[in-house]
GULUM-258508 format. One line per 2 residues: number of its first residue (from 1); their letters; for each residue x, y, z of N, C-alpha, C. Coordinates in nm, 3 decimals. Layout:
N
NUM	a	X:Y:Z:X:Y:Z:X:Y:Z | ...;
This chain:
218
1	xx	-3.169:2.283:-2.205:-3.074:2.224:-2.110:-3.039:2.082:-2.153 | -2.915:2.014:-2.145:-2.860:1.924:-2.199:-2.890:1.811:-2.096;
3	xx	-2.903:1.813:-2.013:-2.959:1.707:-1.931:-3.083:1.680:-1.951 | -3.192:1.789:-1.975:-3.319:1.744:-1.953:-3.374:1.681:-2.114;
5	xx	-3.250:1.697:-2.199:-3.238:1.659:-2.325:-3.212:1.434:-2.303 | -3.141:1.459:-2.234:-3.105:1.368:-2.205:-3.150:1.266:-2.122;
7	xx	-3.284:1.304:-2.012:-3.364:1.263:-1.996:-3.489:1.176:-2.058 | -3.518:1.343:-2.125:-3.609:1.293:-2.293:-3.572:1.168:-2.341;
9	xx	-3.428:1.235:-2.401:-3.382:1.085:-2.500:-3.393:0.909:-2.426 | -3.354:0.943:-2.319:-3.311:0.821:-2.238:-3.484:0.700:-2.197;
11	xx	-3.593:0.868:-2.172:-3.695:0.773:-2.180:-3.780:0.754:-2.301 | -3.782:0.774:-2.390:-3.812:0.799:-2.500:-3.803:0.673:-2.572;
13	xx	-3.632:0.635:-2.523:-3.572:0.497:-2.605:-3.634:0.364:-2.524 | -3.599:0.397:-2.380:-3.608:0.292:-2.294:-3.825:0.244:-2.287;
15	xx	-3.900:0.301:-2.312:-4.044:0.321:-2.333:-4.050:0.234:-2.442 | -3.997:0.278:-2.563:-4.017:0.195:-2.677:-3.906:0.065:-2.685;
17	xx	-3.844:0.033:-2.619:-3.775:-0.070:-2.573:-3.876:-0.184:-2.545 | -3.922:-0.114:-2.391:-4.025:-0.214:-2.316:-4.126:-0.272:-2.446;
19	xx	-4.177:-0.192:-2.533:-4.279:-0.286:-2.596:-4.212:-0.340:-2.737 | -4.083:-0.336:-2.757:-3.990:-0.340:-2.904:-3.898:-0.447:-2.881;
21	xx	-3.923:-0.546:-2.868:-3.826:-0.706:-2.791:-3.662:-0.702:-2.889 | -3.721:-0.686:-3.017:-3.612:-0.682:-3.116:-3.509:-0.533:-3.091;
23	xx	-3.593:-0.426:-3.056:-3.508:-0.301:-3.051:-3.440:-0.349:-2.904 | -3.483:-0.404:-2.826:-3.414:-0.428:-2.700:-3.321:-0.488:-2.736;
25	xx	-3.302:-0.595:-2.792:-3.199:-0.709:-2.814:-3.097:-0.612:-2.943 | -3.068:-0.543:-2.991:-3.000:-0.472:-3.085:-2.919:-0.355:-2.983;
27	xx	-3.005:-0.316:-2.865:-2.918:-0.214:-2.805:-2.894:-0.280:-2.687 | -2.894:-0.388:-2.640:-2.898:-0.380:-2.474:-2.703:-0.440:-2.500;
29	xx	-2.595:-0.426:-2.393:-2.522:-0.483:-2.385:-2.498:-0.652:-2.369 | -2.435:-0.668:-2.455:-2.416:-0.796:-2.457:-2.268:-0.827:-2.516;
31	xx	-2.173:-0.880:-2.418:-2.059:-0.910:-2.446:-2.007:-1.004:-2.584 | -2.123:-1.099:-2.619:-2.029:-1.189:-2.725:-2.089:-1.077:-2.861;
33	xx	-2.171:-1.016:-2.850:-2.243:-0.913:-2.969:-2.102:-0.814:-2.937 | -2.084:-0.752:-2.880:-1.931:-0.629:-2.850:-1.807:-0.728:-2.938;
35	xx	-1.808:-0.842:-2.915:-1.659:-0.930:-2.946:-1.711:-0.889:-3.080 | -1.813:-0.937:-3.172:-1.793:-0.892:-3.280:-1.843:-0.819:-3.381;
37	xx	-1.811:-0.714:-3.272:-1.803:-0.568:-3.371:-1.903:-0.463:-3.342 | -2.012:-0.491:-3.204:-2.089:-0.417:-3.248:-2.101:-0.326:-3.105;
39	xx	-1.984:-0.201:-3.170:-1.975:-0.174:-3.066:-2.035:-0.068:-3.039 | -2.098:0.002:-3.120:-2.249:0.085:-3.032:-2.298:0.024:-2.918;
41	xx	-2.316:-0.094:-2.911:-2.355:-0.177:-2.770:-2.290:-0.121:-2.580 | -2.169:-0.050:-2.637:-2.111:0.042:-2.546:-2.146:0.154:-2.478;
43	xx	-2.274:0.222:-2.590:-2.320:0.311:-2.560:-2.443:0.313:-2.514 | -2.542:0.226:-2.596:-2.700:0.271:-2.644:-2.750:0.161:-2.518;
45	xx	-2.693:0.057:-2.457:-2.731:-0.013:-2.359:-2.752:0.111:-2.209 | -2.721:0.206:-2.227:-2.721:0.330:-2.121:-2.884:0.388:-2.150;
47	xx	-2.941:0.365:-2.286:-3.026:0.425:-2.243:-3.188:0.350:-2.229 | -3.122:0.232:-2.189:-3.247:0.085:-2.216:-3.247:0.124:-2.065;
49	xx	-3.344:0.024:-1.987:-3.342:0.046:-1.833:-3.473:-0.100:-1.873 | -3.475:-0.205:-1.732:-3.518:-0.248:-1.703:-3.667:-0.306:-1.686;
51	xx	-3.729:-0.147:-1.649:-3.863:-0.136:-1.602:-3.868:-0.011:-1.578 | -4.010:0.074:-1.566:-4.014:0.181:-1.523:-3.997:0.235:-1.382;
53	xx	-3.966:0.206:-1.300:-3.913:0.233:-1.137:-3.747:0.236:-1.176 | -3.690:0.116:-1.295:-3.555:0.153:-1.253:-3.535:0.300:-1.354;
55	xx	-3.614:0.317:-1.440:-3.604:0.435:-1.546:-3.636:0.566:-1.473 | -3.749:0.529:-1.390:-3.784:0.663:-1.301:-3.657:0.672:-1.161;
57	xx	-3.592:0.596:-1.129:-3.506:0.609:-1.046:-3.400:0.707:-1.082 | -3.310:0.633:-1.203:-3.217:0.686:-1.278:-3.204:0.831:-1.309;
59	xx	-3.371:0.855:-1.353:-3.341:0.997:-1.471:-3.381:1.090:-1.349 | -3.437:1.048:-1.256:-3.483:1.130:-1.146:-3.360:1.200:-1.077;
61	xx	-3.238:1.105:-1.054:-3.078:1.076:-0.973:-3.050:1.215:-1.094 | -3.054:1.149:-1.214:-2.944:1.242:-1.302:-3.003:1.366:-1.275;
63	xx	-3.113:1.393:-1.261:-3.143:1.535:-1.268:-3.110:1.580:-1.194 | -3.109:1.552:-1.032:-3.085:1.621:-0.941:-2.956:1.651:-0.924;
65	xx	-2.855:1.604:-1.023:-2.728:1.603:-0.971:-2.632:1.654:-1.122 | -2.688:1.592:-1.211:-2.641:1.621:-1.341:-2.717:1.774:-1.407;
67	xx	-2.812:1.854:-1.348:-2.819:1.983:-1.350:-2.712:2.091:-1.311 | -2.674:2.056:-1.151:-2.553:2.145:-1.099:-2.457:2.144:-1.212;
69	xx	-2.412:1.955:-1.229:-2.265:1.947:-1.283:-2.278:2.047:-1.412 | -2.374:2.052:-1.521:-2.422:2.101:-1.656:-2.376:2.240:-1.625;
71	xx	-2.455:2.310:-1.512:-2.428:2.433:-1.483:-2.284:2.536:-1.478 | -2.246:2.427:-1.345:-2.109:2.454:-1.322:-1.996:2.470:-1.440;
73	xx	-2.019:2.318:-1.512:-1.878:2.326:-1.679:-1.936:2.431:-1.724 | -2.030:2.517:-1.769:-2.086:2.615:-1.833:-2.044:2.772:-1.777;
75	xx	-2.028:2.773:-1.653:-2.042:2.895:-1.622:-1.877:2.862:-1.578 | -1.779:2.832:-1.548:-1.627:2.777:-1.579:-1.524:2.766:-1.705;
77	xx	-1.607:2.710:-1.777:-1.582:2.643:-1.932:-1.606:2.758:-2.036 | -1.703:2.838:-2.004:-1.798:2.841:-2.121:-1.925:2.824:-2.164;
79	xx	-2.046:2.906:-2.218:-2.170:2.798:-2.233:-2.096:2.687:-2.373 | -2.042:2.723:-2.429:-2.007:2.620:-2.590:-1.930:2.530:-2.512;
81	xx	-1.815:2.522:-2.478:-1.700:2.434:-2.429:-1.769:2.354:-2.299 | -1.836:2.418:-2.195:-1.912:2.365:-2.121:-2.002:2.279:-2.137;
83	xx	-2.069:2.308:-2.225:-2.161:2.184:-2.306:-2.113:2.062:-2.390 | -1.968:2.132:-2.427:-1.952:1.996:-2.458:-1.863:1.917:-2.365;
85	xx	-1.837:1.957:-2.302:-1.736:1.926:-2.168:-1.866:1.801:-2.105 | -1.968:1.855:-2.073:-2.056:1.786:-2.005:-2.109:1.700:-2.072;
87	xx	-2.128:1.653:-2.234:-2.206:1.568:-2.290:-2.089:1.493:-2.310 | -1.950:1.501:-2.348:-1.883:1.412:-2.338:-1.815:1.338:-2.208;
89	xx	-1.851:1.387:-2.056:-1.882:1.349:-1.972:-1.983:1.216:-1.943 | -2.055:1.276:-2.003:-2.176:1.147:-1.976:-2.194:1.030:-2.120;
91	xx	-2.169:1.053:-2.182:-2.108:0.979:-2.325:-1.995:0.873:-2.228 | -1.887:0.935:-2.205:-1.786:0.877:-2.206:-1.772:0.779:-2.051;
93	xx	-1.863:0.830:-1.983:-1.897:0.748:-1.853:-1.955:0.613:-1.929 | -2.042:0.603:-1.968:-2.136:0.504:-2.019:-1.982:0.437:-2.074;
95	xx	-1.932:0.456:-2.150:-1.837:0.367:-2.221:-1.719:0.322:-2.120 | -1.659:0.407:-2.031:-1.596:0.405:-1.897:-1.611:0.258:-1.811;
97	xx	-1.777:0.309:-1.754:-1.823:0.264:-1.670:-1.838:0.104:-1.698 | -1.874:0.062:-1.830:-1.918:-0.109:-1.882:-1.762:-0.202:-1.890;
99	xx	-1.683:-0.091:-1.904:-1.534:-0.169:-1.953:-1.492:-0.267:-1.882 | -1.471:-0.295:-1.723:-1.478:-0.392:-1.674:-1.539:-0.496:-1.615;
101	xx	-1.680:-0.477:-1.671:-1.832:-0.540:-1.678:-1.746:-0.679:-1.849 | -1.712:-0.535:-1.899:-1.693:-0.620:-2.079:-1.565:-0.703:-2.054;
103	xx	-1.497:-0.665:-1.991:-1.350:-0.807:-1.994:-1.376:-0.897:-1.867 | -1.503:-0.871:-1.793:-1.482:-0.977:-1.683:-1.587:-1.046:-1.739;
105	xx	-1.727:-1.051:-1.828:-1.826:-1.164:-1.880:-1.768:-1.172:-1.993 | -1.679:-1.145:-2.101:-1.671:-1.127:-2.249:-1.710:-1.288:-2.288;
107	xx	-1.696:-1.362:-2.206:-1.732:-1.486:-2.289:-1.838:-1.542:-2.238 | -1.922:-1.450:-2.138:-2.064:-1.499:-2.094:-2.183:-1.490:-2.197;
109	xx	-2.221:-1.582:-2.276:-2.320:-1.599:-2.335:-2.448:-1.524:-2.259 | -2.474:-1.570:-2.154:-2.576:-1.550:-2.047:-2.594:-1.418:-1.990;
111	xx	-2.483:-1.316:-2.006:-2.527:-1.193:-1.954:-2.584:-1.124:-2.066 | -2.653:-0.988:-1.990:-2.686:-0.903:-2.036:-2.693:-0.764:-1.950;
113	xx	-2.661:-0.640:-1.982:-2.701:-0.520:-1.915:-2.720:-0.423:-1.968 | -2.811:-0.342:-1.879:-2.864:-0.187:-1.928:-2.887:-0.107:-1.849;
115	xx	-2.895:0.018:-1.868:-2.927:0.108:-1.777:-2.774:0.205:-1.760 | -2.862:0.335:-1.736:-2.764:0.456:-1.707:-2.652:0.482:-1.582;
117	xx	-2.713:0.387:-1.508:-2.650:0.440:-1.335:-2.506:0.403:-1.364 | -2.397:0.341:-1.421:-2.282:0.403:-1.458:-2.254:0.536:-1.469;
119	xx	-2.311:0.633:-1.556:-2.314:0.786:-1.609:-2.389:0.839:-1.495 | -2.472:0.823:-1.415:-2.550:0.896:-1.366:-2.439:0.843:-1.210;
121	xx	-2.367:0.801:-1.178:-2.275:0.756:-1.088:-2.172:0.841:-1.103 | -2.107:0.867:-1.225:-2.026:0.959:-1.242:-2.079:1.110:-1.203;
123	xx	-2.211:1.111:-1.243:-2.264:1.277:-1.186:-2.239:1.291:-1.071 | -2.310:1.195:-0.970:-2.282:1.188:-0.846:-2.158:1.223:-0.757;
125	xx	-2.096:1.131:-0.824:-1.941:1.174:-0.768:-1.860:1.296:-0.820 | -1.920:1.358:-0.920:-1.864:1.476:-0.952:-1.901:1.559:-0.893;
127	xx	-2.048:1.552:-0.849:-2.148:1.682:-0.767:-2.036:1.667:-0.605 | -2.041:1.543:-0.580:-1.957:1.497:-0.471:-1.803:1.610:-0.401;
129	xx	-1.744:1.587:-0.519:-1.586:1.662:-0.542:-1.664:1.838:-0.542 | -1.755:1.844:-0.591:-1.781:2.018:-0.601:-1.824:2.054:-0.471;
131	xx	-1.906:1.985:-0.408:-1.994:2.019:-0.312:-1.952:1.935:-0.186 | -1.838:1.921:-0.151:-1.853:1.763:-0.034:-1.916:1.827:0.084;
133	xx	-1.989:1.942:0.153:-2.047:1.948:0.243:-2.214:1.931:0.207 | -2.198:1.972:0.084:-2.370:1.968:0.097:-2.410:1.812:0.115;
135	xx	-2.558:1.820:0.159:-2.619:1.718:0.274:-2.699:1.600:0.134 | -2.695:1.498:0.148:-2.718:1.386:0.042:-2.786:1.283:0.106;
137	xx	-2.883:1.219:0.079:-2.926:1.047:0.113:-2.982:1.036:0.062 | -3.088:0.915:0.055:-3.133:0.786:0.003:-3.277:0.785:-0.014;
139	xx	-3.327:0.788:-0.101:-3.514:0.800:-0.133:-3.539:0.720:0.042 | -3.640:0.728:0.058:-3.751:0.741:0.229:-3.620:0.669:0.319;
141	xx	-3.499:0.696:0.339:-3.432:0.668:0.458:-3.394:0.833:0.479 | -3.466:0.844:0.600:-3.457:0.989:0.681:-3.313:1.007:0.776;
143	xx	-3.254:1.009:0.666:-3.074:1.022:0.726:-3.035:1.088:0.630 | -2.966:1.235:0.657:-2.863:1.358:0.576:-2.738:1.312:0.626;
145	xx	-2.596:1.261:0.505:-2.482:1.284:0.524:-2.424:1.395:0.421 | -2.329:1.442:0.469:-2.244:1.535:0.400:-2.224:1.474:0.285;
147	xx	-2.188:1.536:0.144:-2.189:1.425:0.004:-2.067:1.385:0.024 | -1.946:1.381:0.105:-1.812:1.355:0.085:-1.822:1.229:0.176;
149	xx	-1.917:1.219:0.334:-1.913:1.100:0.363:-2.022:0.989:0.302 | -2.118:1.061:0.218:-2.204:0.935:0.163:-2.122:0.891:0.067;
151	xx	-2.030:0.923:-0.053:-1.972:0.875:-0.150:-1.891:0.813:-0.083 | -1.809:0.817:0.056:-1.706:0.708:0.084:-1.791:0.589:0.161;
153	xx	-1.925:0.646:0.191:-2.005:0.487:0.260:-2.049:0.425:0.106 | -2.096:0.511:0.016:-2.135:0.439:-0.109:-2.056:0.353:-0.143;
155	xx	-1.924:0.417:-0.160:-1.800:0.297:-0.271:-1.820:0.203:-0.111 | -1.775:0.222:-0.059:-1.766:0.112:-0.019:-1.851:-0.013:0.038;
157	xx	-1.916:0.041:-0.005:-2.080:-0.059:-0.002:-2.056:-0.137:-0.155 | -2.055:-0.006:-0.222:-2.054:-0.089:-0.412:-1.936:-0.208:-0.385;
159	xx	-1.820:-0.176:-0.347:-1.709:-0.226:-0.350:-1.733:-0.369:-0.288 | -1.786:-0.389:-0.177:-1.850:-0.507:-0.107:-1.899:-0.601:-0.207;
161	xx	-2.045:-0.542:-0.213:-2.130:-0.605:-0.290:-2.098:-0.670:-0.421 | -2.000:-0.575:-0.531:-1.969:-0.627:-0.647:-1.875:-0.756:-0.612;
163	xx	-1.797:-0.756:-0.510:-1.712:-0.887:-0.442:-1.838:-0.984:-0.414 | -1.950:-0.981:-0.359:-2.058:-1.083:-0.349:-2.104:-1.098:-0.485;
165	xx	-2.146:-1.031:-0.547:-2.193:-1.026:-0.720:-2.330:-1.031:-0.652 | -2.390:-0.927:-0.578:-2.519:-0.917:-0.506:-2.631:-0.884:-0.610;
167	xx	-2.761:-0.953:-0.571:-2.838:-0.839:-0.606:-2.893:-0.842:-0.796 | -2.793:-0.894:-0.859:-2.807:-0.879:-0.967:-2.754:-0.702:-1.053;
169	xx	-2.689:-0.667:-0.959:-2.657:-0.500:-0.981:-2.517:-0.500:-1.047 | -2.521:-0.451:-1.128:-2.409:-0.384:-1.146:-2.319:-0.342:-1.090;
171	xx	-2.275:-0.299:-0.975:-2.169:-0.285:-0.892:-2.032:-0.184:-0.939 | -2.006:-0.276:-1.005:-1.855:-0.248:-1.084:-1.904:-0.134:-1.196;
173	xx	-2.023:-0.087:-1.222:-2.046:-0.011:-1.289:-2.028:0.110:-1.216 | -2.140:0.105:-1.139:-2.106:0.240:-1.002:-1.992:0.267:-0.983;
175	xx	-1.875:0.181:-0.926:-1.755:0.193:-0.860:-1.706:0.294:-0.999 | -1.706:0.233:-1.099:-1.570:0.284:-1.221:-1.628:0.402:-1.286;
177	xx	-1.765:0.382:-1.227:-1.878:0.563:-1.314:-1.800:0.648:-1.212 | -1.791:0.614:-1.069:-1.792:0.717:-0.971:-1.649:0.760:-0.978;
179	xx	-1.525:0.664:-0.991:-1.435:0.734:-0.990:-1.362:0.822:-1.112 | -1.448:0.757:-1.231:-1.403:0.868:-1.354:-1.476:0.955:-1.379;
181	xx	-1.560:0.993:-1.337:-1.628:1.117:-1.330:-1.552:1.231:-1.206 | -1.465:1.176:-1.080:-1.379:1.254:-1.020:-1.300:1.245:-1.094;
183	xx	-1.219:1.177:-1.137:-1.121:1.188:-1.249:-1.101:1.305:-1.366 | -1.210:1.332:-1.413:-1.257:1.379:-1.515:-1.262:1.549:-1.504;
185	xx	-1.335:1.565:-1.396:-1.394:1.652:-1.349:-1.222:1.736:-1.285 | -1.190:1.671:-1.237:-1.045:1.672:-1.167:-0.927:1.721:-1.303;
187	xx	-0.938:1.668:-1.417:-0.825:1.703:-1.495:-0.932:1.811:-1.610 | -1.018:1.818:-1.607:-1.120:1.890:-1.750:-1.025:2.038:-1.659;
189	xx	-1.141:2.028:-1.525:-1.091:2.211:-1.481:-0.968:2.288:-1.466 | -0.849:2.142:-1.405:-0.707:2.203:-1.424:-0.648:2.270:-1.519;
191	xx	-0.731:2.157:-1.647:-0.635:2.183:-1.785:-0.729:2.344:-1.853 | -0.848:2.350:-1.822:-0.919:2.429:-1.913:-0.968:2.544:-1.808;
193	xx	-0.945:2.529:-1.664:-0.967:2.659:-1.657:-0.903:2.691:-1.500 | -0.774:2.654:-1.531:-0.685:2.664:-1.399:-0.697:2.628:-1.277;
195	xx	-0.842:2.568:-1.279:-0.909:2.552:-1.104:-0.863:2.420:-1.069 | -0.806:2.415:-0.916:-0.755:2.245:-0.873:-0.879:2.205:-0.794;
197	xx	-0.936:2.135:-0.828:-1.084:2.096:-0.785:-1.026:2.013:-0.598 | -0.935:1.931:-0.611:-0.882:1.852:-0.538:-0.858:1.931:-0.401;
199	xx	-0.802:2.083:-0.419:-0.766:2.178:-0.286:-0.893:2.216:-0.295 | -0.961:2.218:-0.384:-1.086:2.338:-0.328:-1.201:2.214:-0.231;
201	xx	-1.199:2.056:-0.290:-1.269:1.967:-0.224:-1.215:1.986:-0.072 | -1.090:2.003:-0.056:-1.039:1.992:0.083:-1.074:2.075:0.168;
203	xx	-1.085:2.232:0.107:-1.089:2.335:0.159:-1.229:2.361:0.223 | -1.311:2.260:0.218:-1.416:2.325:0.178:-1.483:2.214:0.327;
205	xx	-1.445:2.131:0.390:-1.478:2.008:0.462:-1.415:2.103:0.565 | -1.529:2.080:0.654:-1.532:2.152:0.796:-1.662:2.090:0.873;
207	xx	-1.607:1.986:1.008:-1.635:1.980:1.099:-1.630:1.982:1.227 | -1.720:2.078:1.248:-1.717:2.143:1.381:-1.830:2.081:1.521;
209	xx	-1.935:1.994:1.434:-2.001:1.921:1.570:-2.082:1.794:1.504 | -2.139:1.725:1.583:-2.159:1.637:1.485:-2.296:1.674:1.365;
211	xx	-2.361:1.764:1.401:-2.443:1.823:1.271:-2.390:1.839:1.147 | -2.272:1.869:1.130:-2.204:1.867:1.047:-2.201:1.716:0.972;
213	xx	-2.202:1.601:1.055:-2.175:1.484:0.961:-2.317:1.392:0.966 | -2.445:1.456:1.013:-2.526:1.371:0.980:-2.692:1.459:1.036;
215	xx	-2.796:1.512:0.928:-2.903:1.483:1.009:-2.994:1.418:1.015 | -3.095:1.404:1.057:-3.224:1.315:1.063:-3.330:1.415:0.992;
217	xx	-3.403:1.362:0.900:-3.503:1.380:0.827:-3.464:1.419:0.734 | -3.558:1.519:0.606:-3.563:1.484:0.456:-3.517:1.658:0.442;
C-alpha cells in the first residue's frame, strides 16, 4: 500500500533527521536556500517533522484518511493509474501547499519549515469532498461533526489564525493543502473517469435532525 509506504519513508527520514543536524539543514525548507536553486527543498522538507508527537500526529492523520483516498483513485482509476493518481497527489500537495509560505518569507533569512500537514491537509479535504457526511473530530475532544461541517469550521479557523501568524503553525499551509487537494480530486475524476465529485458531494448532505450535524463522544 502506497501510503503505508509513505509513512515508512516519512519516518524513516524524519528519525534520522532528529539525530543528523547537517541532514536536517540540507532538507528542511528554507527560502533564501530555494532562491538559489535548491529546489528539492520543495519537497523533502515534507518529510522532516519537528519532534516525535508532531511525526506521530501527522502519519497517524495520513493514515486514517489517506488510506480511503489511495483506495478510492484505485478502484475508479485503476490499480496502475490510481496509484499514480494518488502519489502524485501527495507529491504535488507538498509542493502546492509551501508556495505561498515561499513568496511571502523568500527573503526571511530567519525562517524555516517542515513537516507533512500541507499533504496530509490535502487528504483531509479530499476524504472531505468523498464522504461529507461521515462523522470527523479532534484527538480527546469528544465532539463528532459531519466531515463537510468540520472542514468549513477548520478553514476557517486556519484562515483566522494564519491572519494572526499564531502559534508558530503553518496555517497557510493547511488552507492551500486543503483546497488543492479538492481541486484535484475534483478535476483528476471528471477528466479520467467521468464522475462530478462536486454533485455527488451535494447529493450526498442530508439533514434531517440535529444528530445529523453533531455527536458527543468518540
Amino acid at each position: 500500500m502506497i501510503t503505508i509506504t509513505i509513512i515508512v519513508l516519512t519516518s524513516i527520514v524524519s528519525i534520522l533527521a532528529f539525530r543528523n543536524n547537517a541532514m536536517m539543514e540540507r532538507m528542511i525548507f528554507y527560502p533564501p536556500a530555494v532562491r538559489r536553486g535548491e529546489w528539492h527543498r520543495l519537497f523533502t522538507y515534507g518529510f522532516l517533522h519537528a519532534d516525535y508527537m508532531h511525526l506521530i500526529f501527522n502519519m497517524f492523520t495520513l493514515y486514517f484518511f489517506a488510506t480511503d483516498i489511495e483506495r478510492i483513485c484505485k478502484v475508479q482509476l485503476g490499480e496502475r493509474a490510481g496509484a499514480l493518481c494518488f502519489i502524485i497527489l501527495y507529491l504535488s500537495a507538498l509542493l502546492v501547499s509551501i508556495l505561498p509560505t515561499y513568496f511571502k518569507q523568500k527573503e526571511n533569512r530567519s525562517y524555516h519549515g517542515l513537516g507533512a500537514s500541507g499533504a496530509v491537509s490535502a487528504m483531509i479535504f479530499a476524504y472531505m469532498l468523498i464522504n461529507p457526511m461521515n462523522f470527523m473530530g479532534i484527538l480527546f475532544i469528544p465532539v463528532m461533526l459531519p466531515a463537510f461541517l468540520f472542514g468549513i469550521i477548520f478553514m476557517l479557523i486556519s484562515i483566522s489564525l494564519d491572519k494572526k501568524e499564531h502559534g508558530g503553525i503553518n496555517h497557510s499551509a493547511h488552507i492551500t493543502g486543503g483546497v488543492y487537494g479538492l481541486l484535484y480530486m475534483i478535476v483528476l475524476f471528471y477528466l479520467l473517469a467521468d464522475i462530478n465529485l462536486i454533485e455527488s458531494f451535494f447529493s450526498q448532505i442530508r439533514i434531517d435532525s440535529l444528530s445529523d450535524l453533531f455527536h458527543i463522544g468518540f
